[in-house]
VOFI-824632 format. One record per residue (C-alpha): residue in three letters; x, y, z. Coordinates in nm, 2 decimals. Example, Ala and Ser with C-alpha at 12.3 -4.5 7.8 and 13.67 -1.06 7.14 Angstrom:
SITE code   east  north     up
SITE  ALA   1.23  -0.45   0.78
SITE  SER   1.37  -0.11   0.71
This chain:
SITE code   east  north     up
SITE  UNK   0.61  -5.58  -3.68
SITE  UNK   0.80  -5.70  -4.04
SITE  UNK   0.57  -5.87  -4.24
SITE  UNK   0.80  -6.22  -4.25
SITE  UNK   0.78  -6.19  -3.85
SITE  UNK   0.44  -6.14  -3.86
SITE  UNK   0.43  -6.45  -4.10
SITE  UNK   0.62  -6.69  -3.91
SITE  UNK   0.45  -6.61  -3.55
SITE  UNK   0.14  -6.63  -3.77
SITE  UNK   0.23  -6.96  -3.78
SITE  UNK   0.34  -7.11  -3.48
SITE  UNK   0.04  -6.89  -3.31
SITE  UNK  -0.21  -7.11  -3.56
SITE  UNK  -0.05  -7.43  -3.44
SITE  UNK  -0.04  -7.45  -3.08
SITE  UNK  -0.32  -7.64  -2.95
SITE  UNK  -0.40  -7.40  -2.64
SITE  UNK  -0.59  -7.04  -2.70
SITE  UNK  -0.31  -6.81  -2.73
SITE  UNK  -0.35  -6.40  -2.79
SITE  UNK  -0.14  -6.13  -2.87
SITE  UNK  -0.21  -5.73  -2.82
SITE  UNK  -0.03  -5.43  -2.91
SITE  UNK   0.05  -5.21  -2.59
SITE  UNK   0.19  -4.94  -2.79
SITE  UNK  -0.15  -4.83  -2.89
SITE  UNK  -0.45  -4.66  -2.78
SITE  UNK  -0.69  -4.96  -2.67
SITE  UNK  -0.50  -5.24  -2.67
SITE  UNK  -0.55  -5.39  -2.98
SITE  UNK  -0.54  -5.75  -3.08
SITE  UNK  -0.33  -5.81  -3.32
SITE  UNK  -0.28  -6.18  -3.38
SITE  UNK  -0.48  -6.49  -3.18
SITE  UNK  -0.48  -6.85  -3.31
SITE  UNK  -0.79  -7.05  -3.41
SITE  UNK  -0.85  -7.21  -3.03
SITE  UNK  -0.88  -6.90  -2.95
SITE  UNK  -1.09  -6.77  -3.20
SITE  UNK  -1.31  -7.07  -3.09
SITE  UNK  -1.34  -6.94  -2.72
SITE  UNK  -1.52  -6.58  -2.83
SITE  UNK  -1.89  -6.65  -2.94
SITE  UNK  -1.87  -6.30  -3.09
SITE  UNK  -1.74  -6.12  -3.38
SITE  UNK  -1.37  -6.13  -3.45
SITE  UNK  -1.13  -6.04  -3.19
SITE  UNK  -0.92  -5.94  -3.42
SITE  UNK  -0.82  -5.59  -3.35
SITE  UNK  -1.09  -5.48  -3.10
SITE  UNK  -0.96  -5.40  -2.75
SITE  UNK  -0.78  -5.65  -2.54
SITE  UNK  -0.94  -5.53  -2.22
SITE  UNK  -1.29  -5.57  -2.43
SITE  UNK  -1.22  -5.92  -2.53
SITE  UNK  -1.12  -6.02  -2.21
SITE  UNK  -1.45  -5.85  -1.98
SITE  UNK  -1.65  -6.07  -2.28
SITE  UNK  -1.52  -6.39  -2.20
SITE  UNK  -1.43  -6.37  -1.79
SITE  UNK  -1.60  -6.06  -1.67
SITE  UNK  -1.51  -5.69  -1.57
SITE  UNK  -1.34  -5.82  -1.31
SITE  UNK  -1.07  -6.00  -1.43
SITE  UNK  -1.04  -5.71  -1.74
SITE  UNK  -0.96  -5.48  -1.44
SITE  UNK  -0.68  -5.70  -1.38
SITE  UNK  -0.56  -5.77  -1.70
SITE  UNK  -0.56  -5.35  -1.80
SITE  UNK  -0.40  -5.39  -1.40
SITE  UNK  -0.11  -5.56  -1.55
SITE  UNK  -0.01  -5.44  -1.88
SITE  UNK  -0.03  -5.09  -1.75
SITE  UNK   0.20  -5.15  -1.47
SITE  UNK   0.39  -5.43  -1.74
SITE  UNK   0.39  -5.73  -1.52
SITE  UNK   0.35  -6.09  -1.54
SITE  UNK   0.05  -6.25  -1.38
SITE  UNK  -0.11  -6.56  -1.42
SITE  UNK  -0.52  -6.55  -1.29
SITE  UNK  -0.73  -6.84  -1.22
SITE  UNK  -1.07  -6.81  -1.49
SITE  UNK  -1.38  -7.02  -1.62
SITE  UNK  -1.54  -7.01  -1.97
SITE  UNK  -1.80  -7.20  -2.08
SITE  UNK  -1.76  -7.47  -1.79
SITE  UNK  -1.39  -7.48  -1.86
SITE  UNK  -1.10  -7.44  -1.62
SITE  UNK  -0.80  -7.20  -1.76
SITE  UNK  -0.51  -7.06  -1.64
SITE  UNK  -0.42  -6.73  -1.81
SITE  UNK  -0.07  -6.61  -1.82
SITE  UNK   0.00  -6.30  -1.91
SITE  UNK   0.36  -6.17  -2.04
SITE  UNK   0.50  -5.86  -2.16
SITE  UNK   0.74  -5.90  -2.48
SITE  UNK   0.99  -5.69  -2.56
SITE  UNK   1.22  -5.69  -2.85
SITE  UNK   1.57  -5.67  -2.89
SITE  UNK   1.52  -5.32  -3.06
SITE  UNK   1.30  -5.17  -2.80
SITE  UNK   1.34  -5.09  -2.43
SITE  UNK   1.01  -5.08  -2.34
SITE  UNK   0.71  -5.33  -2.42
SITE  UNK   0.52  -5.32  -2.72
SITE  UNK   0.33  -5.64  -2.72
SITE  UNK   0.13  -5.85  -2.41
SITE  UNK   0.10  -6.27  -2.48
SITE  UNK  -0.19  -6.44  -2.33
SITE  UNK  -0.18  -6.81  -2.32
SITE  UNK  -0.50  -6.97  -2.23
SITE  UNK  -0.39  -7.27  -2.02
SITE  UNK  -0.61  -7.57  -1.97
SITE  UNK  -0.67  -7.69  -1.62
SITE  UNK  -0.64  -8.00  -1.47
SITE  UNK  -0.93  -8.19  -1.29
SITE  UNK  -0.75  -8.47  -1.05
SITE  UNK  -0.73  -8.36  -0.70
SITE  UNK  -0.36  -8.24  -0.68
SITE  UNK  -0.45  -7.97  -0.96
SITE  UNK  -0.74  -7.89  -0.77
SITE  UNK  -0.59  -7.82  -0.46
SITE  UNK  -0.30  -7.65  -0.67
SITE  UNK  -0.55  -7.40  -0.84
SITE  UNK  -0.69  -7.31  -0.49
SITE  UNK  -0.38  -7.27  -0.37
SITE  UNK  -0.30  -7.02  -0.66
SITE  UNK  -0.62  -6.84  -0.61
SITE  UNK  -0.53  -6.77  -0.27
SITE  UNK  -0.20  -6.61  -0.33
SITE  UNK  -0.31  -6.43  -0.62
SITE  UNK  -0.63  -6.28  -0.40
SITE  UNK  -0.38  -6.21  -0.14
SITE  UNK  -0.14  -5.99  -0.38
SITE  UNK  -0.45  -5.82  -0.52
SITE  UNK  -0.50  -5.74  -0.14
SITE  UNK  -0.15  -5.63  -0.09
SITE  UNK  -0.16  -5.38  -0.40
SITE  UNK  -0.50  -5.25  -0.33
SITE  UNK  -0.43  -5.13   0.00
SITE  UNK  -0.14  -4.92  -0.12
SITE  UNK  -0.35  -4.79  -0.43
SITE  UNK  -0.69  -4.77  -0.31
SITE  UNK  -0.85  -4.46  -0.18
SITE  UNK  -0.97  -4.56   0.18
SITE  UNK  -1.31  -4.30   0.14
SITE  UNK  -1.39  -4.40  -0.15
SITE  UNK  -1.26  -4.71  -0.27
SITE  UNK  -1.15  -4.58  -0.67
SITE  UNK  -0.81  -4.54  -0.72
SITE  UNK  -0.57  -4.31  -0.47
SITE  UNK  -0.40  -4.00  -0.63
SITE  UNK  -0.07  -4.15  -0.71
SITE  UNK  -0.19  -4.48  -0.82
SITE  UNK  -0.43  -4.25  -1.07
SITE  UNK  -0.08  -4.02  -1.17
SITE  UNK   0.14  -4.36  -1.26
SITE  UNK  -0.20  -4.48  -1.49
SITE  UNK  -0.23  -4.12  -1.66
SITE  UNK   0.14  -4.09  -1.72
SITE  UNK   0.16  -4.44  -1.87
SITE  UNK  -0.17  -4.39  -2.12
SITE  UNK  -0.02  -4.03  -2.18
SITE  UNK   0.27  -4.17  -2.31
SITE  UNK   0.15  -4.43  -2.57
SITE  UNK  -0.08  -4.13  -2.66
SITE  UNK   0.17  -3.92  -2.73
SITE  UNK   0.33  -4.19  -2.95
SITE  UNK   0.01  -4.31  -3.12
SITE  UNK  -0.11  -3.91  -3.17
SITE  UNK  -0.45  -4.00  -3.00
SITE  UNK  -0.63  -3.83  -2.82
SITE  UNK  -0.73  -3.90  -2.39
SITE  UNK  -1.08  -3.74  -2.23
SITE  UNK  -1.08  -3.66  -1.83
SITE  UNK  -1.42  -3.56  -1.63
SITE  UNK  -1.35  -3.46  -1.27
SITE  UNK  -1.66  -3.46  -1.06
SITE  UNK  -1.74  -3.23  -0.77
SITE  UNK  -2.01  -3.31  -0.55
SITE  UNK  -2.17  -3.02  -0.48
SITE  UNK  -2.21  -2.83  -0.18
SITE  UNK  -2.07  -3.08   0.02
SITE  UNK  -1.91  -2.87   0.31
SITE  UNK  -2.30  -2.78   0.41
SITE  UNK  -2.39  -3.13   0.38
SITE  UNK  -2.09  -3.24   0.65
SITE  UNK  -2.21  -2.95   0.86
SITE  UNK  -2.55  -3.17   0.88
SITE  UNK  -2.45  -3.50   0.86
SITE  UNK  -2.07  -3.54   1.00
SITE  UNK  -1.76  -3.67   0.87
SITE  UNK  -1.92  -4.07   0.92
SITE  UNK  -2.21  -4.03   0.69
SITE  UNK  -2.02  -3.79   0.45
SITE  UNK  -1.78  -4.09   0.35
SITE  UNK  -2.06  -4.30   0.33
SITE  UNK  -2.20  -4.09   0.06
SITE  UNK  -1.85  -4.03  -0.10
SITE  UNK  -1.85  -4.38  -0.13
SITE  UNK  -2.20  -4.44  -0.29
SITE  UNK  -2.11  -4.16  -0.53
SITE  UNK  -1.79  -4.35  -0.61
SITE  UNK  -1.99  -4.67  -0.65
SITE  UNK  -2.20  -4.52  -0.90
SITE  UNK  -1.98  -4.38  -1.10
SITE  UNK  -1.81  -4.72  -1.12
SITE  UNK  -2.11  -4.87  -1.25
SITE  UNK  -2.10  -4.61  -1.55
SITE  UNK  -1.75  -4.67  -1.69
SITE  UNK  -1.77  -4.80  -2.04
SITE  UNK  -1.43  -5.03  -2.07
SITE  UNK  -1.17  -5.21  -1.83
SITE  UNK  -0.93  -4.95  -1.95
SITE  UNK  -1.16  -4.64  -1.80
SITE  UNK  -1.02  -4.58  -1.50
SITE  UNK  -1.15  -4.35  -1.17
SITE  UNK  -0.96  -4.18  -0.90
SITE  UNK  -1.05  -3.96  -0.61
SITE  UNK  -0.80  -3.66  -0.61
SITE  UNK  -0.71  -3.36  -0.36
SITE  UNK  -0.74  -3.06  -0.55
SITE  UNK  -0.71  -2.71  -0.46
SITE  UNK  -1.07  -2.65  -0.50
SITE  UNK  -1.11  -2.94  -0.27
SITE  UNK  -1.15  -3.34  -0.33
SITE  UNK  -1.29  -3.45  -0.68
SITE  UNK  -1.34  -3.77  -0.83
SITE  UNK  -1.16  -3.82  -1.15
SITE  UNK  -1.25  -4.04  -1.46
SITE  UNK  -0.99  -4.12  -1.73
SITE  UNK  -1.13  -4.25  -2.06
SITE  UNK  -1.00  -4.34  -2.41
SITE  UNK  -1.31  -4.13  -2.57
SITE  UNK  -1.17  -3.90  -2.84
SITE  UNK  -1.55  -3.74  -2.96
SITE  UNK  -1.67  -3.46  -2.74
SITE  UNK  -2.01  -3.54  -2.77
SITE  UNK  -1.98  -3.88  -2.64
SITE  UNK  -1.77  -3.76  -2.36
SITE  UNK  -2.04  -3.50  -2.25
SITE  UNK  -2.29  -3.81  -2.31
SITE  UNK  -2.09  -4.00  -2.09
SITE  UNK  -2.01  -3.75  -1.80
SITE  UNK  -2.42  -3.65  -1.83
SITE  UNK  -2.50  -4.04  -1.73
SITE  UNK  -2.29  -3.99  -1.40
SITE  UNK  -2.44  -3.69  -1.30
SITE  UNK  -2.77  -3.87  -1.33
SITE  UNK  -2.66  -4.20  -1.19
SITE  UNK  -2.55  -4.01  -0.85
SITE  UNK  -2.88  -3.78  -0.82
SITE  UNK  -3.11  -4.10  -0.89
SITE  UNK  -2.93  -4.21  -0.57
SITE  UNK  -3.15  -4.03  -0.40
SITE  UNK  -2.93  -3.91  -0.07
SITE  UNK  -3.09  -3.67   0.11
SITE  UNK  -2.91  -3.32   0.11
SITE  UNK  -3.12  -3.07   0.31
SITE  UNK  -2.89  -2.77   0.26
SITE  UNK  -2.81  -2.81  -0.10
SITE  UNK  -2.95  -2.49  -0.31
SITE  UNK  -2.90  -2.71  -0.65
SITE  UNK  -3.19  -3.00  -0.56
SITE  UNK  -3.29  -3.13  -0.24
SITE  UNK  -3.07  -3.46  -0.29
SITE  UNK  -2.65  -3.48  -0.35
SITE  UNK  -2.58  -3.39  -0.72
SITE  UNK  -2.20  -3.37  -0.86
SITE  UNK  -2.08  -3.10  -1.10
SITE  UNK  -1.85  -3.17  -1.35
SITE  UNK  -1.54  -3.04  -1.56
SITE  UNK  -1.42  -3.23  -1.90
SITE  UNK  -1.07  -3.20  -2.07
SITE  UNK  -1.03  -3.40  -2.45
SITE  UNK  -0.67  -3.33  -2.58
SITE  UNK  -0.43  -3.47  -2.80
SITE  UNK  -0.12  -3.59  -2.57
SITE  UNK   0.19  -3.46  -2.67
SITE  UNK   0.01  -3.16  -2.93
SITE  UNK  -0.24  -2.92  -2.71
SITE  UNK  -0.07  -2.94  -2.35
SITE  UNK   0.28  -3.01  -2.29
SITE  UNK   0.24  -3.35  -2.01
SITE  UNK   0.02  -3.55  -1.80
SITE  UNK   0.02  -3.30  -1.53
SITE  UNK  -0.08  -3.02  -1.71
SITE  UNK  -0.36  -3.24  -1.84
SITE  UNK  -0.47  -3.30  -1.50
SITE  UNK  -0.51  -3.01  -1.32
SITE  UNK  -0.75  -2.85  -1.64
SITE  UNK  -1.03  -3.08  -1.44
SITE  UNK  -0.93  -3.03  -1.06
């Protein structure tokens, strides 16, 4: 951005009267790059000020609505979603902006909406709420894995592709850890196919539970060694990667399901694969990336 843009939006940011945030999409993260003082006024913590949007966002309205929000600038849509801080109402609209220059989106505008409180905008925001939990229905039955509940293989590929690209661009660096549950043929041959989604599902939950950031993402994938569950992070540092893929592994054997044919420990355990590279420098496309973990 030219620093005399940057100076005038600077300046109509700081004067409208609503919280109003902008983030760089082209990046690694998200960043913030320019919020106006009502905003400011809305986080309780440092600075949001570049730290990640999808970070700023869990903070103030929970991992929940994050999920949405790295939801819609991934797939570069505009939604609006229903949210409460501190005892205050707000409708946040989200909008990709594009410049004349550029084909694709380099910047995402959230405007922080006051509510009303008469009874028209109160049937109104229900009303809104409904439809916008109905097309979060909608896309999660064509994205969602139905074992496990994380993401379904090609809703995983689209998000992979997209944070490959602004990797590529930005020269950063993206971490993978596939998962493996192992064993698991002998513990179907004990349990069935019933109890075996069950525990695919309690694996998937707990591996949830561990993701760091909104913009970690998890998938469960066919691979040719059979099915894994894939997580996607933003971690560049080995070590914390390792750290990170270390906590699953514990998270799903202090689960405690019972695996009576398992030669590893007498509960499920997971095995696990890890991939760091710079997109665009050390393998040649998403794809590629991908099947170094499955």
């Amino acid at each position: 951005m030219k620093p005399l843009q940057r100076k005038i939006l600077e300046q109509l940011i700081a004067g409208c009267a609503e919280p109003l945030m902008v983030a760089g999409i082209d990046r690694p993260d998200w960043p913030v790059v320019l919020c106006n003082p009502a905003f400011e006024a809305l986080v309780s913590s440092e600075n949001p000020l570049k730290r990640p949007l999808a970070d700023v966002v869990e903070e103030l309205v929970g991992r929940e609505i994050a999920l949405e929000v790295s939801e819609s600038v991934r797939s570069l849509q505009e939604t609006t979603l229903p949210v409460e801080v501190a005892g205050r109402e707000f409708l946040v609209v989200l909008r990709p902006l594009r410049l004349e220059a550029d084909r694709d989106a380099r910047f995402f505008v959230t405007y922080w909406r006051s509510g009303g409180h008469n009874v028209a905008a109160a049937g109104e925001h229900e009303a809104q709420q409904a439809l916008i939990k109905a097309k979060r229905r909608i896309r999660d039955l064509s994205r969602d894995d139905p074992v496990s509940g994380l993401l379904n293989s090609n809703a995983f590929a689209e998000i992979l592709e997209h944070d490959w690209a602004v990797a590529a661009r930005e020269k950063s660096r993206l971490a993978l850890v596939s998962f493996a549950l192992d064993e698991f043929d002998q513990y179907i041959a004990v349990f069935g196919r019933h109890a075996s989604d069950s525990c695919q599902r309690r694996v998937a939950q707990a591996i949830r539970r561990c993701l760091r950031r909104a913009s970690d993402v998890a998938a469960r994938i066919d691979g040719e060694s059979g099915d894994r569950m894939v997580v996607l992070s933003h971690a560049s540092e080995r070590d914390r990667v390792a750290d990170f893929a270390e906590n699953i592994a514990t998270a799903v054997r202090e689960l405690g399901l019972h695996h009576p044919r398992s030669s590893v420990a007498k509960f499920v355990t997971v095995s696990y694969k890890l991939s760091i590279r710079e997109a665009g420098a050390d393998v040649r496309d998403a794809r590629e990336f991908l099947a170094e973990v499955l």
